[in-house]
Structure formats: structure tokens, C-alpha cells
PLY file of the C-alpha trace (Angstrom):
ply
format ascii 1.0
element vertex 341
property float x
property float y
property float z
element edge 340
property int vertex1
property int vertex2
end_header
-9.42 17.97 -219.90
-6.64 19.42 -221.81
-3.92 16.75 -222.80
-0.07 18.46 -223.25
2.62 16.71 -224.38
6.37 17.87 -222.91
9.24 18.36 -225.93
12.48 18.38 -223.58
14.16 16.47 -220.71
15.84 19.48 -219.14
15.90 21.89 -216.33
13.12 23.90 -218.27
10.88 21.13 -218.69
10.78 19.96 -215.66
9.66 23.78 -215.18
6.68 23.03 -217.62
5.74 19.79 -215.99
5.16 21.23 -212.53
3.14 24.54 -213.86
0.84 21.69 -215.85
0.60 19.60 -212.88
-0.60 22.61 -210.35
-3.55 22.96 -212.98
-6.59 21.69 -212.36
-8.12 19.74 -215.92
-4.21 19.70 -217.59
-2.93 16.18 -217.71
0.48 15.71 -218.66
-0.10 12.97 -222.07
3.37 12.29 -223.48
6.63 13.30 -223.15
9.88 13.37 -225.83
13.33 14.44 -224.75
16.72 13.56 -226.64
17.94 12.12 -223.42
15.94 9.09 -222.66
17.12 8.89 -219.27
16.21 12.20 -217.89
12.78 12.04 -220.16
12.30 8.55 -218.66
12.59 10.42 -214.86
10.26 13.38 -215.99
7.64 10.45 -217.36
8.55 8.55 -213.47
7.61 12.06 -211.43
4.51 13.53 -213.61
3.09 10.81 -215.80
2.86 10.99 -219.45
3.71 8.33 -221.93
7.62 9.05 -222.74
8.81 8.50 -226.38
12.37 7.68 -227.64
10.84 9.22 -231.45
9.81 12.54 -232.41
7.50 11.56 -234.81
5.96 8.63 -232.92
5.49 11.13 -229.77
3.50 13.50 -232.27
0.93 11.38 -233.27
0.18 10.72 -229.42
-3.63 10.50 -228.76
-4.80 12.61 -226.87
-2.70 15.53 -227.29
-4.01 19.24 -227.75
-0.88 21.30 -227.31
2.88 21.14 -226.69
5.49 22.88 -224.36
8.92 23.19 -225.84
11.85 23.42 -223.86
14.30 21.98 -225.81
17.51 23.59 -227.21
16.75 26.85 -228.45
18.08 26.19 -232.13
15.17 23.50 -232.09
12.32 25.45 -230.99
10.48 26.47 -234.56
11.54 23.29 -236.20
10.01 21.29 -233.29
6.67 23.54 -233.59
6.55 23.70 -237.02
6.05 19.79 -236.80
4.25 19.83 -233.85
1.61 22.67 -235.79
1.61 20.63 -239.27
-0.33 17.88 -236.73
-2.27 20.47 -235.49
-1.43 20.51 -231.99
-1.04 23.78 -230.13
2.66 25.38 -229.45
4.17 27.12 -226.25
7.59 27.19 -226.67
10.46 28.67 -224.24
12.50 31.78 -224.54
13.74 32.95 -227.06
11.26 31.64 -229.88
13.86 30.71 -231.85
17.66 32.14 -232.41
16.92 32.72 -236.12
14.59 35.36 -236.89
14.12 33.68 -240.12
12.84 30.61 -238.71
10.77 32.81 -235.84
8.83 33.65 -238.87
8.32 30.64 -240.21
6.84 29.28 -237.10
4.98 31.77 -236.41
3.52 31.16 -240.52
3.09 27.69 -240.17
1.20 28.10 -236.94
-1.17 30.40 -239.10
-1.96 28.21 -241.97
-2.11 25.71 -239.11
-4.81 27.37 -237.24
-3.20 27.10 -233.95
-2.31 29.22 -231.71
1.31 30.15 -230.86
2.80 31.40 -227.47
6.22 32.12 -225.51
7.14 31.74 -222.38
7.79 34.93 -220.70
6.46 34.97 -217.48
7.45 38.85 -216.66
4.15 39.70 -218.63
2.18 37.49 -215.58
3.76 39.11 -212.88
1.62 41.47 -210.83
3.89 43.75 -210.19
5.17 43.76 -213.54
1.79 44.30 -215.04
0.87 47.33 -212.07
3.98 48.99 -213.77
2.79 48.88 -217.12
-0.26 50.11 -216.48
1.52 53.24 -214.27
3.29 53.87 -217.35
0.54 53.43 -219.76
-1.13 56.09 -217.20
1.42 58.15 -217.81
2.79 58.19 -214.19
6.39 58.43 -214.39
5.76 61.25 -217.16
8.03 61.85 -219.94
10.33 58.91 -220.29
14.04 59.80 -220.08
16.14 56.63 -218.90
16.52 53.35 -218.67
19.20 50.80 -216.50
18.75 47.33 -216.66
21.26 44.64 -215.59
21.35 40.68 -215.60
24.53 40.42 -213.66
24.40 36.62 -213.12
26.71 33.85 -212.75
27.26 30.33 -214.37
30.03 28.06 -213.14
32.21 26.54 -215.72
30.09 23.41 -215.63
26.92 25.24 -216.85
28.75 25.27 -220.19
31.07 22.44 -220.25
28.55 19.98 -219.11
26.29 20.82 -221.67
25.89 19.76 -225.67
24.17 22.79 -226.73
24.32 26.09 -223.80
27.15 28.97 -225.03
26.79 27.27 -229.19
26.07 29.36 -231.85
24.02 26.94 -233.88
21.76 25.76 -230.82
21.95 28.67 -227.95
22.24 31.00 -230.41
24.83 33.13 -228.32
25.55 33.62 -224.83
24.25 35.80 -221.64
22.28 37.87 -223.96
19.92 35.48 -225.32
19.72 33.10 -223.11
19.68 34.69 -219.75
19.27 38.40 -220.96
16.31 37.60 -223.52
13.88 37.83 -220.46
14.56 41.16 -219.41
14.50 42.82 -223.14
11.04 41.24 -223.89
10.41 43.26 -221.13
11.97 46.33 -221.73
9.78 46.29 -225.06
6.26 45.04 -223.24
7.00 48.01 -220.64
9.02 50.77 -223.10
7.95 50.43 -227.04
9.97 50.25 -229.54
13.89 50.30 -229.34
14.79 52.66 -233.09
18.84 52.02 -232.37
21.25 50.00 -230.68
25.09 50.13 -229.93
26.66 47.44 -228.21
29.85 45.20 -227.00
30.15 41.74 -226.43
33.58 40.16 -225.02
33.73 36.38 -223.54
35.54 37.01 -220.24
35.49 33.74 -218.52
34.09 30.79 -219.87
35.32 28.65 -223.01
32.39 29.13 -225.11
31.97 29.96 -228.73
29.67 33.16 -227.71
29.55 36.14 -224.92
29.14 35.85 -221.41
29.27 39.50 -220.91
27.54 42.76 -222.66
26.74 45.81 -222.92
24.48 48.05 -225.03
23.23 51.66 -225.58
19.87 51.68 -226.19
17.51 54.46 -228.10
13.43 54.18 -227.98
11.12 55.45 -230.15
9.68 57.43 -227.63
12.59 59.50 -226.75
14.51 57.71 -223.95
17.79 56.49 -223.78
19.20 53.35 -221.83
21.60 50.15 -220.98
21.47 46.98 -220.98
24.11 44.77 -219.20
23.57 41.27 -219.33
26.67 38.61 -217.49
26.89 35.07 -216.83
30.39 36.13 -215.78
29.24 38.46 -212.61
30.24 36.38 -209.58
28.64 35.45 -207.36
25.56 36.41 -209.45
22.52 39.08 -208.37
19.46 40.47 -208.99
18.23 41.04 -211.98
17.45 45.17 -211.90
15.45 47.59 -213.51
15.50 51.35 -213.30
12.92 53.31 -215.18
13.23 57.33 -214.87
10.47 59.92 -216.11
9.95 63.17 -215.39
7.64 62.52 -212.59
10.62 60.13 -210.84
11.82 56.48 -210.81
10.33 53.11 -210.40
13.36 50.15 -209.07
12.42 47.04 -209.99
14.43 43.88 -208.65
13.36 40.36 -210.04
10.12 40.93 -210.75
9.09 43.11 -207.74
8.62 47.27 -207.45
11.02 47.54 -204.52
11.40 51.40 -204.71
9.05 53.98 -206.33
10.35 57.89 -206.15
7.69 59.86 -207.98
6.32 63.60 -207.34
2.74 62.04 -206.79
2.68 59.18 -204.67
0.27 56.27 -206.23
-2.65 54.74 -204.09
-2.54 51.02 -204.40
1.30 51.00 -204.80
2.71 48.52 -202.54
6.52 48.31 -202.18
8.82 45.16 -201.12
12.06 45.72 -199.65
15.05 44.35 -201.77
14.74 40.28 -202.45
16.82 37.77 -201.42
18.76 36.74 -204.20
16.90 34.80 -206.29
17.97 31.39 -207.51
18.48 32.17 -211.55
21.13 34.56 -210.57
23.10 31.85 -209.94
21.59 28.72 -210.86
19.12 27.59 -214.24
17.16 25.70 -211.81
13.08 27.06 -211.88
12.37 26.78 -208.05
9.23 29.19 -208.25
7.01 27.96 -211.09
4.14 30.42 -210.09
4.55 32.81 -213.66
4.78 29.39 -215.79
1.83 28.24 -214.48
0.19 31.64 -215.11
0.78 31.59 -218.73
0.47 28.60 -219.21
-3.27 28.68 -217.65
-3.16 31.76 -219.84
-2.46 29.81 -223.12
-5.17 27.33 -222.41
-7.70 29.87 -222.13
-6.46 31.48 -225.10
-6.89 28.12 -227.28
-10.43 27.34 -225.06
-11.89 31.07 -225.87
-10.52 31.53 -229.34
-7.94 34.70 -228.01
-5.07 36.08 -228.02
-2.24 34.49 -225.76
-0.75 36.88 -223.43
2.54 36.99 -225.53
2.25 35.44 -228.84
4.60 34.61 -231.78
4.58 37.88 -233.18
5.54 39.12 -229.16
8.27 36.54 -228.82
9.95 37.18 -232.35
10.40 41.27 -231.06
12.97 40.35 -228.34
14.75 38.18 -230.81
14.80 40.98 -233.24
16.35 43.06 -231.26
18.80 40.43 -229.48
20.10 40.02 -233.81
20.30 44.00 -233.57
22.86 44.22 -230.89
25.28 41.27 -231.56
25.40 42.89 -234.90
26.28 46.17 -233.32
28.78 43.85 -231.92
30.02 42.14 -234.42
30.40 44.99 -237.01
31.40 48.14 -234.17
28.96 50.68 -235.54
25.44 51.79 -234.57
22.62 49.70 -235.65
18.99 50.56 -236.33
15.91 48.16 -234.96
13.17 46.44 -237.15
11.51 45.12 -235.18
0 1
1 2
2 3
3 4
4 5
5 6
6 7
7 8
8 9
9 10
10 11
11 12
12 13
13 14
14 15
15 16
16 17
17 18
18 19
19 20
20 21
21 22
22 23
23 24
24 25
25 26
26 27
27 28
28 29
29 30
30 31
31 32
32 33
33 34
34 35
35 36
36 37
37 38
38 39
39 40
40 41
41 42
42 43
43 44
44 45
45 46
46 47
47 48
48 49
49 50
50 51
51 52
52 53
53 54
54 55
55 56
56 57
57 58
58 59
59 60
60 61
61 62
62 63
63 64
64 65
65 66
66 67
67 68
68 69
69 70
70 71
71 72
72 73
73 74
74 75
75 76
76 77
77 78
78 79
79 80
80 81
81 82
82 83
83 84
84 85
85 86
86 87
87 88
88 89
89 90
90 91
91 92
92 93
93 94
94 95
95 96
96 97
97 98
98 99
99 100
100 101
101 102
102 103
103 104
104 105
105 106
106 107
107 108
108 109
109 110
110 111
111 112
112 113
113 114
114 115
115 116
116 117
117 118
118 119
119 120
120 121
121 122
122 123
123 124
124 125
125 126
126 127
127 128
128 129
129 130
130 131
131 132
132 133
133 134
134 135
135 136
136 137
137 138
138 139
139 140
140 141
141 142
142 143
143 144
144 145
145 146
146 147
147 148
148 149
149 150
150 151
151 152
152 153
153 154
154 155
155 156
156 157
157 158
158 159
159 160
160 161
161 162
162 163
163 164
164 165
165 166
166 167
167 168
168 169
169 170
170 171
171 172
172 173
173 174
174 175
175 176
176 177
177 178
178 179
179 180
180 181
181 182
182 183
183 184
184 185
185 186
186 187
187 188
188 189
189 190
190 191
191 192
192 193
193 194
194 195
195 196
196 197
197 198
198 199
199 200
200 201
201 202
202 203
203 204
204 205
205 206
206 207
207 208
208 209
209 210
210 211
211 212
212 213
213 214
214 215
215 216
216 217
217 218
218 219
219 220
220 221
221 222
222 223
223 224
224 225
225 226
226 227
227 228
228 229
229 230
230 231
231 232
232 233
233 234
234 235
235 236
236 237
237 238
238 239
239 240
240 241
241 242
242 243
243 244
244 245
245 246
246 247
247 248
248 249
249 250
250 251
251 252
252 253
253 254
254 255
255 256
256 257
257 258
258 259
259 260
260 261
261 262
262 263
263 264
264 265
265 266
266 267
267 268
268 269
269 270
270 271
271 272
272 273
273 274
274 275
275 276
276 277
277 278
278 279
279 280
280 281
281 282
282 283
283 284
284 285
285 286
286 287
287 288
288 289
289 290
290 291
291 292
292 293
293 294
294 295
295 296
296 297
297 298
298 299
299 300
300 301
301 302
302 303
303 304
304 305
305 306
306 307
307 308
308 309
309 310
310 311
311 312
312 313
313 314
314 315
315 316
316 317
317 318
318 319
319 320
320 321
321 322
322 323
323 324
324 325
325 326
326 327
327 328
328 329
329 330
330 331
331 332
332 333
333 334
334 335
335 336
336 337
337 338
338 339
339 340
């Protein structure tokens, strides 16, 4: 039986409860939230002891490994602790919004002995991982262009209602890293290595201290070009899409399904979906498919039960945070800015 204990009383981790609970041998142990009413109602629908005390809920016996989905500004402080006890950490997108203290979790978690994963369920999807492996083939030929957009929408409520969402100091920014940080973890799993970024960030509608709209130019170290739109301020919110464009034709991705796939060969084995109906993070932060968090999260066990590598690790998650720092700085300062990742 692995034991997990839940750090979070939010959307998210309610997200995290249900993928544990569809597993067969995961039993939901404790749970710790900084509101005690909705960490009292996660405790009510999936068991678990629930704690009002951080370090009271660490020492919790059994406990082998812990799913963060707190604040983002909390997530390596939180896992630092959590691998100091030696408990296991999977922590929510992004890893952290500070690549400084990224790299201290992922050091801690080192010395610790324990392993380290993120939650970025594109890198479970099946037809996410059937397009990596076309372009690892070398299918789509020579790469020349990339389109993605996160054109989504978030009421004024989304913000207002919350302590922490559109903050510097806990969200880290705005559209980009919170509901764009997805989509250029993949861009990275599926591309390599983005050399230079140029970019634009404006806050269009909401009353927040960061973006809910940008855009960047985007160069890859293996000689394509592309952009990256990401919105919370794109009403009434759509599918996330991805166009990827090689000299042997274009694959259209929409969510996290191949809907179109124009290439000079066609592929045996490649099945296509028509468009989707709109799915629900375009407009709301509410998980209602928790299919790719169970995935990796069944993933992550098997990585701490075998001794292996999780699926995307620390040094994985801190790559879309790198380059996330790269554009707003583009941003900020209105020149060109090279990656290090």
C-alpha cells in the first residue's frame, strides 16, 4: 500500500485526490490545506486524517509521498520540508515561480534521496506521446514552425476571489505561468531546446498585479521558429492549439488530441479525432477529466517502487520555468533574450 498525504485544499487537490483514489493500493493518509474548511471537505469525500499544522501533518505515519497543490510560490518550500522527512514529492505546475528555489528543491530532494516529480500530464497523453515519437522518427522532416495558443478565459472572480492567483510573490505572474506553463513544457518535451525568446505582456482586463495576455517569438535550437500566445483574457475561452510544420507537412493538435495530420507520407497507426468540444480549462480551473493525473501519478509510484526515473522530473519541471523567466524578461526589459535552460 502506498500512503500519500494531500498539501492543498483547492481546485487542484481535489484533482490529486480523485487520481489517488482511482488507484488500486494508494490510500489517501493525511491531508493539510491553509483553509481548514475546504481541507476539512476534501478529508469528508476521500479520507485522510486532515491537519490544521504543517509540521504536525509531516510527521503523519504512514506517509510515503506528497502531492502539492498549493500556491505556486509554496511549492519548493513545502517539498523541501516535506523531503528533509524523507517523504516523496509530486508537486503541481510550475515547480516553483523562482528558478532559484526550483533548484533548491530539486537539491534537497537529492541529498534527500527521494525522488522528485511534476505534474504535467501532456507527457501521459497518448496522443501526445504518438507525436513525439513521429517526430523523434523524423516524420514531419525538417522542423520549420511552430503556433501554439492558450486563448482561455477567467471571469473577474477567478482573480478577485482568490488570495494568491494573478500575485507576483505566490502565482508568480499571470496567463503565462499559470495557464500557459502546460503547453511550453510541452513545446520543449516535443521541440528541444528554445536558444531565444522575444516577447510582450500587457494586462488587458483583469485587476491583477501580472499579465493576462502574451505573446512571444520563439527560436529553437534546431532551427525552427514559432509563437506562443497564452490569454486568460480571450472570451469566451477555447482550445488550447498546437501547430507543428516540417518539411514533410503539419500535425494540429487541439487539447491534447492529433485532430489533423497533413504530411507527404501518410502514417499507419495514425488515428485522427475531429475538433473537441471545448474543453472545460478553457474556461473554467475546474479538473473534470482526471485520467493524465492519475497516469503520472501511477507513473511516480512506480518510479519510487522500481528505483526510476519519473516521467517528468525536477530537472524536467525547472525547463518550462526557465524559459517562462526568459520571456517576461523579454517583457519586462523590450529586447531579445537568450534561453538557459
Amino acid at each position: 500500500m502506498i500512503h500519500i498525504g494531500i498539501i492543498g485544499g483547492g481546485n487542484i487537490s481535489d484533482t490529486h485526490a480523485r487520481a489517488a483514489r482511482d488507484i488500486e493500493g494508494v490510500e489517501i493518509a493525511a491531508i493539510y490545506g491553509l483553509n481548514q474548511e475546504k481541507s476539512t471537505e476534501l478529508g469528508r469525500r476521500y479520507g485522510g486524517v486532515v491537519y490544521s499544522d504543517f509540521e504536525t501533518f509531516l510527521q503523519h505515519k504512514p506517509m510515503d509521498l506528497v502531492a502539492i497543490g498549493s500556491p505556486s510560490g509554496l511549492h519548493a518550500a513545502q517539498g523541501i520540508a516535506a523531503a528533509r522527512r524523507g517523504l516523496h514529492v509530486l508537486v503541481e505546475k510550475p515547480i516553483d515561480v523562482r528558478l532559484g528555489c526550483a533548484d533548491e528543491l530539486i537539491s534537497e530532494c537529492d541529498k534527500a534521496g527521494v525522488k522528485l516529480g511534476v505534474f504535467f500530464q501532456d507527457r501521459v497523453a497518448p496522443d501526445l506521446l504518438r507525436l513525439r515519437e513521429l517526430i523523434a522518427a523524423g516524420e514531419l522532416g525538417k522542423p520549420i514552425l511552430i503556433s501554439a495558443r492558450v486563448k482561455w478565459y477567467r471571469p473577474l472572480e477567478y482573480y478577485a476571489g482568490s488570495r494568491w492567483r494573478g500575485t507576483y510573490a505566490l502565482d508568480g505572474g499571470g496567463a503565462l505561468i499559470n495557464q500557459g506553463v502546460h503547453t511550453v513544457d510541452l513545446l520543449l518535451w516535443l521541440m528541444g531546446e528554445v536558444t531565444r525568446v522575444q516577447a510582450k505582456a500587457i494586462t488587458a482586463v483583469h485587476e491583477i498585479e501580472v499579465e493576462d495576455t502574451i505573446v512571444a517569438t520563439l527560436e529553437f535550437s534546431n532551427g525552427a521558429i514559432g509563437t506562443l500566445e497564452a490569454a486568460t483574457s480571450a472570451y469566451p475561452g477555447y482550445a488550447r492549439r498546437l501547430e507543428l510544420t516540417g518539411s514533410e507537412g503539419t500535425v494540429v493538435v487541439e487539447g491534447d488530441r492529433i485532430i489533423a495530420a497533413d504530411l507527404r507520407q501518410s502514417i499507419d497507426g495514425l488515428s485522427l479525432k475531429g475538433g473537441e468540444v471545448l474543453p472545460a480549462n478553457a474556461t473554467s480551473p475546474v479538473v473534470s477529466d482526471v485520467s493524465g493525473h492519475r497516469r503520472l501519478l501511477e507513473d511516480f509510484i512506480q518510479a519510487i517502487q522500481t528505483n526510476g526515473k519519473p516521467r517528468c522530473d525536477g530537472r524536467e519541471g525547472r525547463r518550462s520555468l526557465a524559459l517562462i523567466e526568459a520571456i517576461y524578461e523579454s517583457s519586462r526589459s523590450g529586447k531579445a533574450e537568450f534561453v538557459w535552460l
